[in-house]
C-alpha positions in Angstrom: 14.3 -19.4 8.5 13.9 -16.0 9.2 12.0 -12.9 7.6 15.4 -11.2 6.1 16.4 -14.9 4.4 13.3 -15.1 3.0 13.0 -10.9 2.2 16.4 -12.2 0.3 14.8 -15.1 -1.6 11.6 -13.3 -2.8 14.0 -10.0 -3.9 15.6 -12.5 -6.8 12.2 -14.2 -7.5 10.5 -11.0 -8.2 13.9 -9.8 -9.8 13.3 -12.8 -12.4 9.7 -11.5 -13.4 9.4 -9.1 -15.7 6.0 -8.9 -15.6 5.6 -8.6 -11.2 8.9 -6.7 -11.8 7.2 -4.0 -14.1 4.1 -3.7 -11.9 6.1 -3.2 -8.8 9.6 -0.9 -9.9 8.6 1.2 -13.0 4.5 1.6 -13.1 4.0 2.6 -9.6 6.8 5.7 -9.4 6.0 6.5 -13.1 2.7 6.8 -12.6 3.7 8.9 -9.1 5.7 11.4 -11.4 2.9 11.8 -14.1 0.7 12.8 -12.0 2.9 15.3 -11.0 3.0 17.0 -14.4 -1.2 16.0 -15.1 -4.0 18.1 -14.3 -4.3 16.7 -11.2 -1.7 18.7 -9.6 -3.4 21.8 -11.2 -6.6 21.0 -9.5 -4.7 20.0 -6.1 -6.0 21.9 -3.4 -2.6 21.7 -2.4 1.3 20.5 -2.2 0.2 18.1 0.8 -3.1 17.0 -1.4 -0.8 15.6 -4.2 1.9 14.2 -2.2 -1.1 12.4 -0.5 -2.3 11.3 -3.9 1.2 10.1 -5.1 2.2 8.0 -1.7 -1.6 6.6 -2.7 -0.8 5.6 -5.7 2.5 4.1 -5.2 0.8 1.9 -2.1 -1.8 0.7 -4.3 0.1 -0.1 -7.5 3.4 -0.9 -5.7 2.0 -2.8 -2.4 -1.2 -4.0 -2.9 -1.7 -4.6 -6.7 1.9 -6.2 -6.7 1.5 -8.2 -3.6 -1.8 -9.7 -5.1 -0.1 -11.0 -8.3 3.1 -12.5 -5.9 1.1 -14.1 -3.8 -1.3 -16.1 -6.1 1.8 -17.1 -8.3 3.9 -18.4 -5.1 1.1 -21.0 -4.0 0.2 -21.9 -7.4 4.4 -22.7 -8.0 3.3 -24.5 -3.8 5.8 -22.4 -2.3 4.0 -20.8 0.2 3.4 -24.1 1.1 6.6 -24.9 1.8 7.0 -22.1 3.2 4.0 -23.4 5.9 5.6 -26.5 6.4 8.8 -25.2 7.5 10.1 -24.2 11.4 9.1 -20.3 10.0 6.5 -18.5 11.8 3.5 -16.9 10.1 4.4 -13.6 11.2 8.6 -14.1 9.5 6.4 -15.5 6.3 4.6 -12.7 6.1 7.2 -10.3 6.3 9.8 -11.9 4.0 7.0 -11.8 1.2 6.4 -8.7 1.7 9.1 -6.8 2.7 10.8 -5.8 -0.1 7.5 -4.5 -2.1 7.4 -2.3 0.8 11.2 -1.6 0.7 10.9 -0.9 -2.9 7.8 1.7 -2.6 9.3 3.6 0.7 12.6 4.2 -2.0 9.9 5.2 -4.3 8.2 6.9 -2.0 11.3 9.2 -1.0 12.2 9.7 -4.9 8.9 11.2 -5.5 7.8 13.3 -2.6 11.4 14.8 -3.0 10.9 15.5 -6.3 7.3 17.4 -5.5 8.8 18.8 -2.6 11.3 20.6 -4.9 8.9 21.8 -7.9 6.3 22.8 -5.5 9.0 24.8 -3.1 7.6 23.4 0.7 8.5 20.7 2.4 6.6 18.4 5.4 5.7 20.3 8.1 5.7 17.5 10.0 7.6 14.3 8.7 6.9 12.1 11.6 3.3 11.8 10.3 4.4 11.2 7.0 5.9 8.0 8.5 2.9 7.1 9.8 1.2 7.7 7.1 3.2 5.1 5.2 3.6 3.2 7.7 0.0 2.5 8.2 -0.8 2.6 4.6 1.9 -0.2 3.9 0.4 -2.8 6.2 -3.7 -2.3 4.8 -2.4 -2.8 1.6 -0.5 -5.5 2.6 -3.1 -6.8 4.2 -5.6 -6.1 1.2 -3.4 -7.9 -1.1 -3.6 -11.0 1.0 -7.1 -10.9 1.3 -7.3 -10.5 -2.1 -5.1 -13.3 -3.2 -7.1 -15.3 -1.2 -10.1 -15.3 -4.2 -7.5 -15.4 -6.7 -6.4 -19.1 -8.1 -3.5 -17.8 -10.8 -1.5 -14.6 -11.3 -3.4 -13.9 -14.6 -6.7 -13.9 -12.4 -5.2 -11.0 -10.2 -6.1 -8.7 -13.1 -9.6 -9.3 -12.5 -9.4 -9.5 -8.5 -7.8 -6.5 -7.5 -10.4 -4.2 -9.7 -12.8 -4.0 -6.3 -9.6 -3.7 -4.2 -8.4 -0.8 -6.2 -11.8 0.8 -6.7 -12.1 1.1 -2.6 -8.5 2.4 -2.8 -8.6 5.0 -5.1 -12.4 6.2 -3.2 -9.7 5.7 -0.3 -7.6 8.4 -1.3 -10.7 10.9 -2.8 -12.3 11.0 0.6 -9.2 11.4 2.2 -8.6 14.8 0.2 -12.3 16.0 1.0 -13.4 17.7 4.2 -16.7 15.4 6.7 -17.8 16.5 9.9 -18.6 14.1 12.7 -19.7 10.4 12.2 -19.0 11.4 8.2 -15.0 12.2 9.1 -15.5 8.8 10.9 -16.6 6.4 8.4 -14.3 8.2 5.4 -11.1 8.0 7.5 -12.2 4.4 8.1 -11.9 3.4 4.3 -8.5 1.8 3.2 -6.6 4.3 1.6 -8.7 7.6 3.1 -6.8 7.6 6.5 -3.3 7.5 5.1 -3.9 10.0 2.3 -5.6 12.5 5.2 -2.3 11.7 7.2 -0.4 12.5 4.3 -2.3 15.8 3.5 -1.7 16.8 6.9 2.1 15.8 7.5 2.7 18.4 4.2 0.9 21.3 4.6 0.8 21.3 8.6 -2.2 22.0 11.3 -2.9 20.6 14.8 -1.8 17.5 15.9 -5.1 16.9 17.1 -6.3 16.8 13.9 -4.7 13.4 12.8 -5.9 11.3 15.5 -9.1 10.6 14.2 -7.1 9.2 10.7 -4.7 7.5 12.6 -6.6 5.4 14.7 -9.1 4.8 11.7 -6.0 3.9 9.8 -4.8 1.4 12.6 -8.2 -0.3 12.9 -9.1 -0.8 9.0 -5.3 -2.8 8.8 -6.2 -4.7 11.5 -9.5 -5.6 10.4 -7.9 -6.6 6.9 -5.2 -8.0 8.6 -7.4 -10.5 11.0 -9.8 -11.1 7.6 -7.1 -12.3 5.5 -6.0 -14.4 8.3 -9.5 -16.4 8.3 -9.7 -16.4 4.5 -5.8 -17.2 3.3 -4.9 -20.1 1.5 -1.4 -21.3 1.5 -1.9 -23.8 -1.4 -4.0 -24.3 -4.0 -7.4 -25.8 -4.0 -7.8 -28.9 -5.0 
């Protein structure tokens, strides 16, 4: 079984639930575009700072949030463990459950940053670190949302769960807006959410490549550190 078959089979799962279906399509992009016309973007320091908050908010809602609520309902209906028992490997399983959350917030993604790239007149100065950006901010929220499915028993419960989740997020995406110096820059960029959104800030309004190493390695790490905590923590069915 590989990752685009079961890609495939979660797309009409999710497709079926209105509720998963809501949280992951229509909150996320609509909350994108509000913010757009809020008084965030008034306050914005600038066009990169809330593109940087948008492609946060879509991660969080759309990824990590969403991912949460799929995951806990799949092993309480014991297909992930199903999934487990089959010839699969962890890494296809992995990717066929989350692939098309991710699929369906880089469309989102493109839909909204186009859209602020319009009404705000610039465009990325350098869009190869936008990719990063969401590149590396896909797989810590994937990796977030495992981790925090693995404290959550039912899909109802994930309304409770994900609060600590989205509070490191969102304080994420606040310190990646604000300017630290030395072992400060260090530890911000090294909260989910803060290296991305830096990234982000820094693919739109432009400056020295230099200047996104720090956030990118930072960004790398904190995935991985998710990624091999989840790992240890994971449940594939439900507790007895």
């Amino acid at each position: 079984m590989t990752a685009l078959t079961l890609a495939v089979a979660e797309t009409r799962l999710i497709l079926r639930n209105r509720t998963v279906l809501v949280t992951a399509a229509i909150l996320p992009i609509a909350m994108a575009f509000l913010l757009s016309r809020s008084d965030v973007a008034v306050f914005a320091a600038s066009p990169g700072s809330l593109a940087a908050v948008q492609l946060g908010m879509l991660l969080m809602f759309g990824v990590f949030m969403t991912s949460t609520m799929t995951l806990a309902a799949r092993r309480q209906q014991r297909y992930l463990k199903r999934l487990r028992s089959s010839p699969a490997s962890t890494v296809s399983i992995v990717a066929g459950l989350a692939g098309p959350l991710v699929l369906v917030v880089a469309v989102q993604g493109l839909l909204v940053l186009a859209y602020t790239a319009w009404e705000t007149g610039t465009a990325p100065a350098h869009p190869e670190l936008l990719v990063l950006a969401f590149a590396t901010g896909a797989a810590a929220s994937v990796a977030l949302g495992f981790l925090t499915a693995s404290f959550t028993k039912t899909p109802e419960a994930a309304q409770i769960t994900v609060l600590p989740g989205t509070l490191v997020f969102m304080a994420g995406i606040v310190m990646g807006l604000m300017r630290f110096e030395g072992a400060e820059s260090a530890l911000a960029a090294a909260v989910p959410g803060a290296g991305p959104t830096e990234l982000t800030r820094l693919a739109w309004d432009g400056g020295d490549y230099t200047a996104a190493l720090e956030p990118l390695l930072l960004s790398v790490l904190a995935a991985a550190a998710a990624a091999l905590l989840a790992a240890r923590l994971f449940r594939w069915q439900p507790r007895a």
